[in-house]
LUMDO-269136 format. One record per residue (C-alpha): residue in one letter; x, y, z. Coordinates in nm, 4 decimals, m for minus. Layout:
N
<atom><type>A</type><X>X</X><Y>Y</Y><Z>Z</Z></atom>
...
***
This chain:
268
<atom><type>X</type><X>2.3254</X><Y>5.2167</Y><Z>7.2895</Z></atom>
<atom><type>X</type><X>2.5513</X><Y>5.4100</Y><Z>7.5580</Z></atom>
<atom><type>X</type><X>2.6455</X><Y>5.3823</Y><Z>7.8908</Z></atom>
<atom><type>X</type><X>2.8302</X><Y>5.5915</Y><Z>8.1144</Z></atom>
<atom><type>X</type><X>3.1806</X><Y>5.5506</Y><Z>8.1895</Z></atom>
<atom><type>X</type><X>3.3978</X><Y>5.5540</Y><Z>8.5260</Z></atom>
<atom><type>X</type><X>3.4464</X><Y>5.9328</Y><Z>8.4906</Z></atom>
<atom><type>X</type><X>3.0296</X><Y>6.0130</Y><Z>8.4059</Z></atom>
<atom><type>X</type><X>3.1870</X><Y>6.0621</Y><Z>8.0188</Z></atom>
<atom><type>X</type><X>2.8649</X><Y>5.9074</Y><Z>7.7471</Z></atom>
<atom><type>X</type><X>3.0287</X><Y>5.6724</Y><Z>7.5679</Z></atom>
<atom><type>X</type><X>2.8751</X><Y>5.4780</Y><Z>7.2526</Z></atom>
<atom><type>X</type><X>2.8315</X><Y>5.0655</Y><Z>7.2809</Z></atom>
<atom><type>X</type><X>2.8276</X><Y>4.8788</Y><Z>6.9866</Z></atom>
<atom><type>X</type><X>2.6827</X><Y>4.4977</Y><Z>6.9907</Z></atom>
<atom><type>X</type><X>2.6672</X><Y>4.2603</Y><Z>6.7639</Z></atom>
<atom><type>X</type><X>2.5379</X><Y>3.9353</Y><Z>6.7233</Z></atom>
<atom><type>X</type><X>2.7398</X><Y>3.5977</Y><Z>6.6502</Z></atom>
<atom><type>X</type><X>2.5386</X><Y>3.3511</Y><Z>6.4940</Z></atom>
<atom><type>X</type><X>2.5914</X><Y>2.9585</Y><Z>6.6159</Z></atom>
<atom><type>X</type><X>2.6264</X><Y>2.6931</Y><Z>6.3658</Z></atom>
<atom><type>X</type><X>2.2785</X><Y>2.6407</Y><Z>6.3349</Z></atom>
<atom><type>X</type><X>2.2617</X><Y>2.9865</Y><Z>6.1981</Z></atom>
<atom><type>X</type><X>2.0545</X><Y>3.1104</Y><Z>6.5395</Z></atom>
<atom><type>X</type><X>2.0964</X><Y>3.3954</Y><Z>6.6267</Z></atom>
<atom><type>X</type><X>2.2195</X><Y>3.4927</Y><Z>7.0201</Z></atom>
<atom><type>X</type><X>1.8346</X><Y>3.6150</Y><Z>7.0417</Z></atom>
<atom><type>X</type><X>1.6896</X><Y>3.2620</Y><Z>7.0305</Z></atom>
<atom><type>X</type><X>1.7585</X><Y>3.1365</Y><Z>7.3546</Z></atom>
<atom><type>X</type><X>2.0185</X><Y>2.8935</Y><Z>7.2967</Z></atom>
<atom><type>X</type><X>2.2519</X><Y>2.7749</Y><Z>7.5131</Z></atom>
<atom><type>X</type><X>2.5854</X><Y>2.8173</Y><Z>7.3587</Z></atom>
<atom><type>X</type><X>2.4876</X><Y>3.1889</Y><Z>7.2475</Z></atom>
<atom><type>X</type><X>2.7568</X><Y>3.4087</Y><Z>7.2373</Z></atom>
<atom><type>X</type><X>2.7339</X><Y>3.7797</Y><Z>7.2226</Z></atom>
<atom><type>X</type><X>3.0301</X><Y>3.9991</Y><Z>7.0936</Z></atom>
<atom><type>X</type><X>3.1000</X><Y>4.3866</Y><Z>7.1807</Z></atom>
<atom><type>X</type><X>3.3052</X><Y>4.6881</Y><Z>7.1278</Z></atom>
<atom><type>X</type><X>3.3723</X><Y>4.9590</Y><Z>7.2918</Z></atom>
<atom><type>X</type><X>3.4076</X><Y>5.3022</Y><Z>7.1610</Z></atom>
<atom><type>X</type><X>3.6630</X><Y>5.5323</Y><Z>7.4094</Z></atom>
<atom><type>X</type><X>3.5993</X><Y>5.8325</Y><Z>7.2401</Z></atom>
<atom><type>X</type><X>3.8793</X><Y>6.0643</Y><Z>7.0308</Z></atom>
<atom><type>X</type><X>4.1869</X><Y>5.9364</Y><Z>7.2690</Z></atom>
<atom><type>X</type><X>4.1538</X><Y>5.5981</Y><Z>7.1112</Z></atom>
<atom><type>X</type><X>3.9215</X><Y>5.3126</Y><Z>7.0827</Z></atom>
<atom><type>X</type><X>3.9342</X><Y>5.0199</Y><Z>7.3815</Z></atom>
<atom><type>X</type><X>3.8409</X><Y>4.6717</Y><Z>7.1958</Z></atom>
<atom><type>X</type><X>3.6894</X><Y>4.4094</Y><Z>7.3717</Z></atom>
<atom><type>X</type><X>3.6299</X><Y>4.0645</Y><Z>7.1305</Z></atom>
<atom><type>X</type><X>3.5836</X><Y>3.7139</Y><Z>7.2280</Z></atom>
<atom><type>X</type><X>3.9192</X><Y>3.4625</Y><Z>7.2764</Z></atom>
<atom><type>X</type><X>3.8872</X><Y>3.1441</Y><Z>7.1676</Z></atom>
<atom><type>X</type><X>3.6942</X><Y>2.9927</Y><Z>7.4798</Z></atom>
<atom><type>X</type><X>3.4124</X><Y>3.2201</Y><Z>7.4170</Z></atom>
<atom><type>X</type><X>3.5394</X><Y>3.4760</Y><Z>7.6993</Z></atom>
<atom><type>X</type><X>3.6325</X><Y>3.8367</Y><Z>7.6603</Z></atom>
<atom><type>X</type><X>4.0290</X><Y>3.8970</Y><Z>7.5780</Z></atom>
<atom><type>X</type><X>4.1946</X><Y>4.1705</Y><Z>7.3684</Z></atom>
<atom><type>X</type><X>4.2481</X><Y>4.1564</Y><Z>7.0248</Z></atom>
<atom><type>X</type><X>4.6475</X><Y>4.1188</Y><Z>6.9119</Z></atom>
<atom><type>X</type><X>4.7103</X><Y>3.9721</Y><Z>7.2647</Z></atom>
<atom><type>X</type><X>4.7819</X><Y>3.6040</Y><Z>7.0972</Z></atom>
<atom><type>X</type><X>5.0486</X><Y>3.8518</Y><Z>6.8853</Z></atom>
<atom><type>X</type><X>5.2334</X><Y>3.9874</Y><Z>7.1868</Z></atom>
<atom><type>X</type><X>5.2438</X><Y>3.6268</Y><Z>7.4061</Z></atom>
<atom><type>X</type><X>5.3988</X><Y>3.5385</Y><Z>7.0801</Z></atom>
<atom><type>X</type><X>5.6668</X><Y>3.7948</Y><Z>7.0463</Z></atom>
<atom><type>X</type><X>5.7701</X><Y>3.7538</Y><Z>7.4235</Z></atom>
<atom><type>X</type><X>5.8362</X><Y>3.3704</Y><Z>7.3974</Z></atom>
<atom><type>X</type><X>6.0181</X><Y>3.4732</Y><Z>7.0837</Z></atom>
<atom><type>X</type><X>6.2469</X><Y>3.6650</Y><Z>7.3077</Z></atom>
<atom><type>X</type><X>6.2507</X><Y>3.4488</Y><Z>7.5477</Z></atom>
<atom><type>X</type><X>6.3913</X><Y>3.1818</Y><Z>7.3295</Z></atom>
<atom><type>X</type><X>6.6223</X><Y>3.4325</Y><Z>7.1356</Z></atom>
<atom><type>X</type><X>6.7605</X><Y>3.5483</Y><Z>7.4828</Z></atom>
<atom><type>X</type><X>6.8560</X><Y>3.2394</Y><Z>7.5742</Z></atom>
<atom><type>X</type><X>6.9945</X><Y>3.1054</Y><Z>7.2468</Z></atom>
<atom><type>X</type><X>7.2655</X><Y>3.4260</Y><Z>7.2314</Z></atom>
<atom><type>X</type><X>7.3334</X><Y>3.3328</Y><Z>7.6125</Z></atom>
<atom><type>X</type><X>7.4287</X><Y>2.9600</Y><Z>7.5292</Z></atom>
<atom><type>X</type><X>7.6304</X><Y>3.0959</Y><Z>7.2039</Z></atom>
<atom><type>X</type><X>7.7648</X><Y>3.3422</Y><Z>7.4411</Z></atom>
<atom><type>X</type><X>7.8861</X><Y>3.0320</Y><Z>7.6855</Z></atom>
<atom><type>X</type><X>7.9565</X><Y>2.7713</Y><Z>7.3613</Z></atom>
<atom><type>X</type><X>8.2358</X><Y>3.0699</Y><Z>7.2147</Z></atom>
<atom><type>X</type><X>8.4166</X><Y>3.1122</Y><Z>7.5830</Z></atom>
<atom><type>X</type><X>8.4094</X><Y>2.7548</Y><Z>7.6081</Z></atom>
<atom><type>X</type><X>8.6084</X><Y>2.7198</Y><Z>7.3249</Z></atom>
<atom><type>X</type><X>8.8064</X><Y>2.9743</Y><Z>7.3334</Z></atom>
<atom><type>X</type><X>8.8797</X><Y>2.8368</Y><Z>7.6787</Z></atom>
<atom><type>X</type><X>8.9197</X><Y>2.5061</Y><Z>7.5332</Z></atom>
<atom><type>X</type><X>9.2042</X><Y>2.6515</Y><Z>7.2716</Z></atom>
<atom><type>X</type><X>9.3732</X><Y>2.8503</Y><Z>7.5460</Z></atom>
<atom><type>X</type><X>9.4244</X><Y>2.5501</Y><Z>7.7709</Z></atom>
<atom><type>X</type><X>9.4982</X><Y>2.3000</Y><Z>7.4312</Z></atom>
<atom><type>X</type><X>9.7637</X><Y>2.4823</Y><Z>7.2455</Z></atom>
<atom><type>X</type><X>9.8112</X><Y>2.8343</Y><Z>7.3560</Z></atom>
<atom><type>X</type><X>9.8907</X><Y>2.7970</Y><Z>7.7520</Z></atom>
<atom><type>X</type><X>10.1427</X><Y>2.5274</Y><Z>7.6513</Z></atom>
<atom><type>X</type><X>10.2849</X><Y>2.6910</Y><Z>7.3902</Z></atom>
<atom><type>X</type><X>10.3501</X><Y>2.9971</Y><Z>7.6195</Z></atom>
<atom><type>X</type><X>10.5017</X><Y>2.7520</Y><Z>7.9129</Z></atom>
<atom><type>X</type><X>10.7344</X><Y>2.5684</Y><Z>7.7298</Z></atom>
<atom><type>X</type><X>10.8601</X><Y>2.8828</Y><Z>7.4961</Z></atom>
<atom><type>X</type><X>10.8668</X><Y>3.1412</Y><Z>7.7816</Z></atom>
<atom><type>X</type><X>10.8202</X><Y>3.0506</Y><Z>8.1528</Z></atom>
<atom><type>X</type><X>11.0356</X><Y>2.7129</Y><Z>8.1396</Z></atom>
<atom><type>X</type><X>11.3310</X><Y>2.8684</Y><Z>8.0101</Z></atom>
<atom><type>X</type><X>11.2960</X><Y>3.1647</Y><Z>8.2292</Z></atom>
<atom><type>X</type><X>11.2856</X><Y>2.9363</Y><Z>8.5308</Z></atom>
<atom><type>X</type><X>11.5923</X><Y>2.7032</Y><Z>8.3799</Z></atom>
<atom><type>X</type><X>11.7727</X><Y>3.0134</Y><Z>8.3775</Z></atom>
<atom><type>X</type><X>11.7071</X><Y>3.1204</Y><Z>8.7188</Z></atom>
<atom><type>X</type><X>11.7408</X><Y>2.7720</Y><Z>8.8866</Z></atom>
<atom><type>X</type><X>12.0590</X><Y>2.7296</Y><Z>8.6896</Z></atom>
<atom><type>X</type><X>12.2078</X><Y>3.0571</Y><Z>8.7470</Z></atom>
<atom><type>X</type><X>12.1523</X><Y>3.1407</Y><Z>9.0880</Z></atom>
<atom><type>X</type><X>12.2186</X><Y>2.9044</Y><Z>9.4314</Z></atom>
<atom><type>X</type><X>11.9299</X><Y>2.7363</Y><Z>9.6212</Z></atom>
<atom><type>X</type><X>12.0252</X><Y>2.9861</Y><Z>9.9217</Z></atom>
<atom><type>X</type><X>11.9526</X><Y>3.2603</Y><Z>9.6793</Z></atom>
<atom><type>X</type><X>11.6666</X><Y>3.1323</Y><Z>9.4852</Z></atom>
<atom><type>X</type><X>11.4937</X><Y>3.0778</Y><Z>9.7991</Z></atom>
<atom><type>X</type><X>11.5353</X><Y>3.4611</Y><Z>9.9282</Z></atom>
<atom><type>X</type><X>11.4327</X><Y>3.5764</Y><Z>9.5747</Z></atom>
<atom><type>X</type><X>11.1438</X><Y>3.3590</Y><Z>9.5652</Z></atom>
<atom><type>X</type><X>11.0446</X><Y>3.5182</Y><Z>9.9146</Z></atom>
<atom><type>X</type><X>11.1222</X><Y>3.8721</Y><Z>9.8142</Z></atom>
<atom><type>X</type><X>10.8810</X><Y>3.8388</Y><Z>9.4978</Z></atom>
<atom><type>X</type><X>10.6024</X><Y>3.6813</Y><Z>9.6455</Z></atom>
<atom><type>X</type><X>10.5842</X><Y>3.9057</Y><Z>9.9336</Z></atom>
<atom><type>X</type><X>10.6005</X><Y>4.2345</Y><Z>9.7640</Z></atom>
<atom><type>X</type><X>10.4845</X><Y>4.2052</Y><Z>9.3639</Z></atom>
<atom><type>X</type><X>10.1675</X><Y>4.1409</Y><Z>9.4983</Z></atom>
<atom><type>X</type><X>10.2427</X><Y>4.5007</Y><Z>9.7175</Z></atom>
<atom><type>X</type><X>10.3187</X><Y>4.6530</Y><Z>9.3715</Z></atom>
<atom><type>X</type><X>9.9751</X><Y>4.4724</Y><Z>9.1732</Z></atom>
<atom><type>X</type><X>10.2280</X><Y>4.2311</Y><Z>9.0108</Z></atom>
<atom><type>X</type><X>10.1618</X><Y>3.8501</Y><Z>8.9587</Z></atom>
<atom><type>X</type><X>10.3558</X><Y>3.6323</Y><Z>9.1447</Z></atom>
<atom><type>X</type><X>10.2737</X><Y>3.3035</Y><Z>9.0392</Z></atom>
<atom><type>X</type><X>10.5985</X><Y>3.2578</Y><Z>8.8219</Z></atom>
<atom><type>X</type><X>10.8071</X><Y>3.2863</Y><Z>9.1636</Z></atom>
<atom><type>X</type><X>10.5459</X><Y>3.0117</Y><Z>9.3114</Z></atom>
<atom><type>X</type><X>10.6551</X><Y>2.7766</Y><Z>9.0188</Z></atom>
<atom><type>X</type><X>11.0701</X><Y>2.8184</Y><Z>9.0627</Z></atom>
<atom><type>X</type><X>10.9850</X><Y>2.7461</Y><Z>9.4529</Z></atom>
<atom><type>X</type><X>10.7987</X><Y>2.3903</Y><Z>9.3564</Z></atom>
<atom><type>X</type><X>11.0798</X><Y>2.3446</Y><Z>9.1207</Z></atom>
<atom><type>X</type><X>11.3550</X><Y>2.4153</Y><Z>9.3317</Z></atom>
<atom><type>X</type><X>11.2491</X><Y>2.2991</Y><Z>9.6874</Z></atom>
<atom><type>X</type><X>10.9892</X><Y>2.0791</Y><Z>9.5875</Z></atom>
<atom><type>X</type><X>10.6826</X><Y>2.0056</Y><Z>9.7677</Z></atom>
<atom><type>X</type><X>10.7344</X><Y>2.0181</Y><Z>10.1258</Z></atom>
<atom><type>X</type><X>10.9671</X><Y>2.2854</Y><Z>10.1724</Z></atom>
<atom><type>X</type><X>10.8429</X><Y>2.5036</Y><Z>9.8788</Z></atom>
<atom><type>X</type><X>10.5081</X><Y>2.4876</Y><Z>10.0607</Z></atom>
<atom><type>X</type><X>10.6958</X><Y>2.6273</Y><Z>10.3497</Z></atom>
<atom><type>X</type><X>10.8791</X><Y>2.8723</Y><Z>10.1457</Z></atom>
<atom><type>X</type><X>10.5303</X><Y>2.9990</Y><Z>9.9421</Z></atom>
<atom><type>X</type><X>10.3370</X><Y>3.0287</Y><Z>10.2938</Z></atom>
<atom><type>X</type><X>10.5827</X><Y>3.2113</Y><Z>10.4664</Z></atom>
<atom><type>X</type><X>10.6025</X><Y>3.4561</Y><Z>10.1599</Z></atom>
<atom><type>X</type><X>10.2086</X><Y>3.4619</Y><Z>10.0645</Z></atom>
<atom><type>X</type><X>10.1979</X><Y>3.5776</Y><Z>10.4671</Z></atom>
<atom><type>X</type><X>10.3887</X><Y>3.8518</Y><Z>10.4636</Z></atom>
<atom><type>X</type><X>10.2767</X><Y>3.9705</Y><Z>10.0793</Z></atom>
<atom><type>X</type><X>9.8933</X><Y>3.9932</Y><Z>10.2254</Z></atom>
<atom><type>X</type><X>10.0092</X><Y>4.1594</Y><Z>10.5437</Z></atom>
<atom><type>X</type><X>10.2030</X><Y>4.4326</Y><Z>10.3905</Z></atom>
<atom><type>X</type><X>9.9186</X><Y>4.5594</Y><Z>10.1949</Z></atom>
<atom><type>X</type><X>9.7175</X><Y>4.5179</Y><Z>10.4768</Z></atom>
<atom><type>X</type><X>9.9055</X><Y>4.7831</Y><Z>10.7118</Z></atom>
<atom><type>X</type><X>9.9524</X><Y>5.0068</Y><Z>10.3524</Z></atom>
<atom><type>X</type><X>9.5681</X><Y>5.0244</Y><Z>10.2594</Z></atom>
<atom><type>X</type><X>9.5168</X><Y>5.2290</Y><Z>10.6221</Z></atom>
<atom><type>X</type><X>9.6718</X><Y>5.5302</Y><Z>10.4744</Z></atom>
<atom><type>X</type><X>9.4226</X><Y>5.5236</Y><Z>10.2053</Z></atom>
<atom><type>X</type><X>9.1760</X><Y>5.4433</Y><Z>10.4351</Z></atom>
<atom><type>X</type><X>8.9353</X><Y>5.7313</Y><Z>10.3429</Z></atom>
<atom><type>X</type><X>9.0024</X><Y>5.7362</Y><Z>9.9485</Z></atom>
<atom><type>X</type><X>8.9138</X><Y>5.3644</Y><Z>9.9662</Z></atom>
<atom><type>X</type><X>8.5991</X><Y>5.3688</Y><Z>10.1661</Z></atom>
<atom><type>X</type><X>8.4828</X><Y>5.6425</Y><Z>9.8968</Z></atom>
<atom><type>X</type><X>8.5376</X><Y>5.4367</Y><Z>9.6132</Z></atom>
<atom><type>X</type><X>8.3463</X><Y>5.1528</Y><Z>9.8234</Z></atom>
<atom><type>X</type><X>8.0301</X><Y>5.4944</Y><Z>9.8284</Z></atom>
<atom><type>X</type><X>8.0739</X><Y>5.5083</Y><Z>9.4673</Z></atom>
<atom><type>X</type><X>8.0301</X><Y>5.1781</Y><Z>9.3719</Z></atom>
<atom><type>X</type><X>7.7770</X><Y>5.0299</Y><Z>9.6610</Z></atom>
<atom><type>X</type><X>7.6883</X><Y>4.7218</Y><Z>9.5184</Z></atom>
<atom><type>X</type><X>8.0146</X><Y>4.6156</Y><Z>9.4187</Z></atom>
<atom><type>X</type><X>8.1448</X><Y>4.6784</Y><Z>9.7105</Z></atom>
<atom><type>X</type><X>7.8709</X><Y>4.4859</Y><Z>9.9487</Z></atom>
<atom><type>X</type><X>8.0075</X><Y>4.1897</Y><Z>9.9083</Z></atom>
<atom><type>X</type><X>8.3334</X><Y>4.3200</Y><Z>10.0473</Z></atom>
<atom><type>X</type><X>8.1586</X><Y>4.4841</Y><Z>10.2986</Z></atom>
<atom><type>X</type><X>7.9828</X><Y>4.1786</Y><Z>10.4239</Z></atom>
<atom><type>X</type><X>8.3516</X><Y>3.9996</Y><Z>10.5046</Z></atom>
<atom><type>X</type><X>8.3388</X><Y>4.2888</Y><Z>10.7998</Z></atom>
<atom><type>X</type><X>8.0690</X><Y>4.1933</Y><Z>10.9697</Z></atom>
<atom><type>X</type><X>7.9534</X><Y>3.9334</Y><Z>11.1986</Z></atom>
<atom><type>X</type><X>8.1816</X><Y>3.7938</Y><Z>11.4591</Z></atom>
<atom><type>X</type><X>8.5367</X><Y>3.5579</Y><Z>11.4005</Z></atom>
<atom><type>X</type><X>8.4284</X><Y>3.2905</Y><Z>11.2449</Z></atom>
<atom><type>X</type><X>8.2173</X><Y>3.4531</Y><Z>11.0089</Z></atom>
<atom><type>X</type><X>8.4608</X><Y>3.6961</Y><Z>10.8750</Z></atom>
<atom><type>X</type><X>8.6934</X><Y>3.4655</Y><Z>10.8359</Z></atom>
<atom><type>X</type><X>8.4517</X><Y>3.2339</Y><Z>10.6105</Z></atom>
<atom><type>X</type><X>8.3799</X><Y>3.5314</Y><Z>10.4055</Z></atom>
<atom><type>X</type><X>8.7609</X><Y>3.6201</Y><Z>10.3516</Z></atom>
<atom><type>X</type><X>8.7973</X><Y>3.2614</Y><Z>10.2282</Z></atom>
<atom><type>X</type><X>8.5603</X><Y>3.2581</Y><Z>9.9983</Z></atom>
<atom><type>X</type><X>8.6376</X><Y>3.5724</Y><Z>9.8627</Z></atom>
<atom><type>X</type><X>8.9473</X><Y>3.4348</Y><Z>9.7850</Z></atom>
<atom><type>X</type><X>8.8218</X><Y>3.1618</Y><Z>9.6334</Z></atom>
<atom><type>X</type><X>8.6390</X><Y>3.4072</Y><Z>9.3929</Z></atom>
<atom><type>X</type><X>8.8175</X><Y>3.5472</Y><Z>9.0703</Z></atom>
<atom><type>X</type><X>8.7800</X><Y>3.8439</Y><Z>9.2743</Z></atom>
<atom><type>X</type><X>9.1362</X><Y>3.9910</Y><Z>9.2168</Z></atom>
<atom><type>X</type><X>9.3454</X><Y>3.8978</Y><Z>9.5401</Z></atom>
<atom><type>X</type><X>9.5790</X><Y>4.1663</Y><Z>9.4805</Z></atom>
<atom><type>X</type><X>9.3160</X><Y>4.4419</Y><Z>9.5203</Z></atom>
<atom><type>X</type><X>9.1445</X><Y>4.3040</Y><Z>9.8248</Z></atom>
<atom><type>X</type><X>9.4298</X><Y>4.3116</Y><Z>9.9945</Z></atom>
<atom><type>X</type><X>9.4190</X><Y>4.6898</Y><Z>9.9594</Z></atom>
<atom><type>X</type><X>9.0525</X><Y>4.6969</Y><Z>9.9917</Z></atom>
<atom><type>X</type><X>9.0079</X><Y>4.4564</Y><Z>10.3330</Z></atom>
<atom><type>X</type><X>9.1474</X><Y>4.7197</Y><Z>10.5629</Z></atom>
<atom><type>X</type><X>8.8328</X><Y>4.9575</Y><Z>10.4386</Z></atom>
<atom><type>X</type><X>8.5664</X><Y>4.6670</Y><Z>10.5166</Z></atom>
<atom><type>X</type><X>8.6717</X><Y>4.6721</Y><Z>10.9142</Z></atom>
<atom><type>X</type><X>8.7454</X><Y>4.3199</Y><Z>10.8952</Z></atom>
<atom><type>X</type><X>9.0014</X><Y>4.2004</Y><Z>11.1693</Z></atom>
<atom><type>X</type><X>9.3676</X><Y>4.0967</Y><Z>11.1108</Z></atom>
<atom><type>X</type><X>9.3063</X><Y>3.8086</Y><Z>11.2704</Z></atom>
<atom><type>X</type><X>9.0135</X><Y>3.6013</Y><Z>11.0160</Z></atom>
<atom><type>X</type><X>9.1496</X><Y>3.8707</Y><Z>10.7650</Z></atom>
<atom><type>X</type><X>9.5165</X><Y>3.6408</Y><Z>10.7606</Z></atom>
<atom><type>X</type><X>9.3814</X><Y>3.2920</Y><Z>10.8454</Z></atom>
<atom><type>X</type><X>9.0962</X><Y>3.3342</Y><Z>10.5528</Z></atom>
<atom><type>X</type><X>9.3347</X><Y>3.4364</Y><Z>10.2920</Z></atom>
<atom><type>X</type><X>9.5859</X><Y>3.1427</Y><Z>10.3690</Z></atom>
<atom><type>X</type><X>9.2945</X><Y>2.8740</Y><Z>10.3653</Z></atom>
<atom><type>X</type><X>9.0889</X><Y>3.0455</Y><Z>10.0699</Z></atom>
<atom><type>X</type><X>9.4860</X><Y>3.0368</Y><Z>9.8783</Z></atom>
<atom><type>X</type><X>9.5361</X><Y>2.6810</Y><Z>9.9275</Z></atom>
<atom><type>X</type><X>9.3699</X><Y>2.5304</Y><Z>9.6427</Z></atom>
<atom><type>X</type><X>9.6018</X><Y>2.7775</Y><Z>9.3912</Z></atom>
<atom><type>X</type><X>9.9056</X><Y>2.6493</Y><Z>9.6302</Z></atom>
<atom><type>X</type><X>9.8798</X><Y>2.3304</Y><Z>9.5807</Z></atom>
<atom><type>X</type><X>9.8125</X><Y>2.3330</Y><Z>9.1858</Z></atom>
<atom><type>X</type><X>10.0638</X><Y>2.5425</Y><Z>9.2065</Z></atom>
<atom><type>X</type><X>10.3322</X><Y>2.3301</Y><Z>9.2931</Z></atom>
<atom><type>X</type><X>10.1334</X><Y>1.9887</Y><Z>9.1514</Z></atom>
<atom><type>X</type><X>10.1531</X><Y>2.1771</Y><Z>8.7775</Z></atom>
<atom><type>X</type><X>10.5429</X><Y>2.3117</Y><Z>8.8481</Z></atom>
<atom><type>X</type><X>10.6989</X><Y>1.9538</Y><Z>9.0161</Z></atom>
<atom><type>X</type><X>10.4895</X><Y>1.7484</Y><Z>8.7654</Z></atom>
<atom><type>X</type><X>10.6677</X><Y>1.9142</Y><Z>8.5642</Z></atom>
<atom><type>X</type><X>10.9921</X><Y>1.9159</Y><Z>8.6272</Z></atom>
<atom><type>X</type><X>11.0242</X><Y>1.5690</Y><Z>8.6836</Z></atom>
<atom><type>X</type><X>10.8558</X><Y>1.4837</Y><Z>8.3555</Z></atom>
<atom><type>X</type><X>11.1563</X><Y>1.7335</Y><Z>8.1952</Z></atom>
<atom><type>X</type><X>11.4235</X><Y>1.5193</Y><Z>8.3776</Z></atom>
<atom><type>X</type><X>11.3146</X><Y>1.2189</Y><Z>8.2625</Z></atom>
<atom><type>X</type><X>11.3975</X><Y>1.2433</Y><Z>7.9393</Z></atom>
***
């Protein structure tokens, strides 16, 4: 038996009969017959047609390849969760032994040495100095944040860290417009990285100033957008405000983690 294809090509039709379990054939009139096929494509290949297990047509090996995707499936999302499970402890170490270790055997003495050394007028003009330009040079300053809350405390080393964290996001600010043009082609060169940068520039006050903050917020670097906001057309205005809210949080744990701990020190 043929029949004639889609593109008027004869192509051969093989039937076959499947027998019920009665042993009647599909010829006998029953109800439940079930008639099986196969079709021949000619010498590109052959196109097979059998029945699935409700008694409809389906293609042969397709229970094979729904089972090989929910294997990956599965395997995709048991590397992801050993993915998370090893950065949560390695996280877990950092924070437990390393991060200590490092304070106590480095930083501390490094600030006892400073707050010891120098005069509170001083330490407050080098604490300003730092803040406000090693950001300027892509330098942390975080270490000059923690003499501040150990030195002036909270309220005035607040004071002290917002004055400085002002002028250390202005400067770079006013510097990124004479890169201006080298800038907005790195932003060409990497468009979808640089969208979300590009969306802090739009919209009117309030909403570039939400966007600043939560950029901030973000482990976006803070030292390179202060380079980069200049390029996204953002004003000064949301650009300042957003920074100093979307800083806060690091401000404050800041000087929590640094006078915590210099009490707990002179308590002993």
């Amino acid at each position: 038996m043929t029949y004639r294809s889609d593109d008027d090509n004869l192509v051969p039709e093989l039937r076959m009969r499947v027998d019920d379990d009665d042993g009647n054939g599909g010829d006998s009139g029953g109800v439940n017959n079930k008639i099986g096929y196969m079709r021949l494509r000619g010498e590109d290949g052959v196109e097979e047609e059998g029945l699935d297990d409700d008694g409809g047509v389906g293609k042969p090996g397709s229970g094979f390849f729904c089972w090989r995707w929910r294997w990956c499936v599965v395997w995709y999302w048991v590397k992801l969760a050993a993915l998370f499970a090893c950065l949560g402890g390695l996280g877990f170490v950092v924070l437990k032994w390393v991060g200590p270790y490092f304070m106590d055997k480095q930083i501390i003495p490094i600030i006892n040495w400073e707050t010891t050394t120098f005069s509170t007028p001083v330490l407050a003009l080098l604490v300003f100095f730092s803040v406000a330009f090693f950001p300027t040079l892509l330098l942390p300053s975080s270490p000059s944040m923690w003499v501040a809350g150990m030195t002036f405390g909270y309220g005035y080393g607040f004071l002290l860290i917002i004055v400085s964290i002002t002028a250390g996001i202005s400067l770079p600010f006013c510097i990124g417009s004479l890169f201006l043009h080298r800038i907005q082609g790195w932003f060409d060169k990497y468009p979808k990285q640089a969208s979300i940068l590009r969306a802090a520039g739009e919209g009117n006050w309030f909403h570039q100033f939400r966007s600043v903050a939560l950029i901030r917020i973000s482990p976006f670097p803070y030292i390179l957008y202060n380079y980069c906001a200049v390029a996204t057309h953002v004003k000064y205005g949301p650009y300042l405000m957003g920074s100093l809210v979307g800083m806060l949080p690091e401000i404050f744990v800041t000087l929590y983690t640094t006078v915590r701990e210099s009490s707990g020190k002179g308590s002993y």
